[in-house]
N, C-alpha and C positions, 0 to 999 in steps of 0.2 A: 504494500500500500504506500502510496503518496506520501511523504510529513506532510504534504496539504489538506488532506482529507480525514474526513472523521470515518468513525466505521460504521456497518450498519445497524449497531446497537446504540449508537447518538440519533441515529435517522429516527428508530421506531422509539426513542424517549420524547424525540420533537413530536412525533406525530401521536403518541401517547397523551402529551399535555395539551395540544390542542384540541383534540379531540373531547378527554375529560372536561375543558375549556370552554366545547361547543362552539368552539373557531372555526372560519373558512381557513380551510388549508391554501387554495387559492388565492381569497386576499392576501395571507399571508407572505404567498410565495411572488407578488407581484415586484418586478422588478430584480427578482435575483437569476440566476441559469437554471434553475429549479424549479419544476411545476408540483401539483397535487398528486398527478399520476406516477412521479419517480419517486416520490415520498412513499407514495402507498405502498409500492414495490418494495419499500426497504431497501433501495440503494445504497451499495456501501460507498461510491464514492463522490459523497459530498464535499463540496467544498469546505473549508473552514471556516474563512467569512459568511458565505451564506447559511453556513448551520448560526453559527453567531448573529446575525441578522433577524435570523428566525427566532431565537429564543428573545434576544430584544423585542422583537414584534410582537410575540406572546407577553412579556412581563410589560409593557407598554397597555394592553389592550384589556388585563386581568388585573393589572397592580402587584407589586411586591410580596405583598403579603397571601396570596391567591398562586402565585408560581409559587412561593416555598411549598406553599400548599401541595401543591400539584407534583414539585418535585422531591417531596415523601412518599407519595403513591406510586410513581411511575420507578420500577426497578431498572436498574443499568446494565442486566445482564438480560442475556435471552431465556424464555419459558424453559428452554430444553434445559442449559444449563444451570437454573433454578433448581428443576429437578433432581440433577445429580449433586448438585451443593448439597442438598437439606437431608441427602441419603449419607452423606461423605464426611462432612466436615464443621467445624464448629464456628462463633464466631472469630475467632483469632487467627485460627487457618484462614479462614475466609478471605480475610481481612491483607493478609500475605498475600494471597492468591490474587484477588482483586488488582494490589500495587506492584505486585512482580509480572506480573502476566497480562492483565485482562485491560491494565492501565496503560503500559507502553503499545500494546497493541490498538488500543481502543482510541487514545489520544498521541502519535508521533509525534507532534506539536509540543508537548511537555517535557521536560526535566522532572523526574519523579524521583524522589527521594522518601525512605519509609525505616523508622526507628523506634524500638519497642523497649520501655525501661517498667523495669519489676517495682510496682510499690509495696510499700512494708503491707497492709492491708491484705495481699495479695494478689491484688489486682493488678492487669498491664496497662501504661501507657501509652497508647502507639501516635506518635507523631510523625504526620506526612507533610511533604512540600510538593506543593505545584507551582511549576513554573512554566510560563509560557514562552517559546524559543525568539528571540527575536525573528521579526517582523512579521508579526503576525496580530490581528487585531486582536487590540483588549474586550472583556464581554466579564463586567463584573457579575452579573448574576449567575452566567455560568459557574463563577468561582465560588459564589456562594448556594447554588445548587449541587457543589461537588461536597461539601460537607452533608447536607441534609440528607441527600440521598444516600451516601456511604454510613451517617449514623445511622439509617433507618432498611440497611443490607441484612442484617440480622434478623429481621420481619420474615424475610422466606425461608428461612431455617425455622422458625416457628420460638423465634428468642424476643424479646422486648427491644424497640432500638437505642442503641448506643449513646450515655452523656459523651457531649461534645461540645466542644469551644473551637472559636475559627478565627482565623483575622484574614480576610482577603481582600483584594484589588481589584482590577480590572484586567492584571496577568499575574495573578499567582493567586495562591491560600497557603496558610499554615493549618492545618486541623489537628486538632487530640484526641483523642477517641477513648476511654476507660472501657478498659473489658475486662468485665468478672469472669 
């Protein structure tokens, strides 16, 4: 895949939140090289800007507080691989798996970095960095849609989602994650 493109599990999170949203995909997609019909296909290769556009155009149209929303609900992995997470592995595995694998593949565009500290409690810390590669456009809400949805990855495992703190940008996040 492209570093310019997202995969097809960004495509069917866009077209996820829209939809819950009750948006034209259409008006949506007016103006970028993407129509309704390569969306529905789950094309994997979207551009970057225009998947960023789109999610702009969604949090634009819903409000801030209605995309977090949205992007609690809509998981970042596909139904198949749902399935074998929640037979397989836990949240902490997960959680690996997710930032070694499913992260570089899913976003080329990022620098991912993922770092797990043992607290007295027992519990782990996992702190992750995203960063966006240069030149490539910023899209704050996506950065703050990559904590919510990653706290709330533990949901298809049948777990409670994850407390979490973030600090992000318009190209990057910091997230924490506490896993009991």
């Amino acid at each position: 895949m492209s570093d310019r493109l997202v995969s097809h599990f960004v495509v069917e999170a866009i077209v996820a939140m829209a939809d819950h949203a009750e948006l034209s995909l259409s008006e949506l997609c007016v103006g970028l090289s993407v129509d309704e019909h390569d969306l529905r296909r789950r094309m994997g290769g979207l551009v970057w800007d225009d998947a960023t556009a789109l999610i702009d155009r969604i949090e634009q149209r819903v409000g801030p507080e209605r995309i977090r929303e949205l992007g609690a609900r809509v998981p970042q992995i596909s139904p198949i691989a749902q399935t074998v997470l929640r037979r397989l592995v836990r949240p902490r595995q997960m959680l690996r798996f997710v930032f070694r694998t499913l992260g570089p593949s899913m976003y080329p565009m990022y620098v991912i970095t993922h770092e797990e500290q043992e607290q007295p409690d027992g519990s782990v810390v996992v702190h992750v960095c995203l960063r966006l590669k240069e030149g490539f456009r910023g899209c704050p809400t996506l950065f703050d849609l990559h904590g919510i949805s990653t706290a709330n990855t533990p949901v298809i495992l049948g777990d409670d989602p994850l407390p979490m703190r973030s600090e992000t940008t318009g190209h990057g996040g910091d997230y924490w994650f506490t896993v009991r």
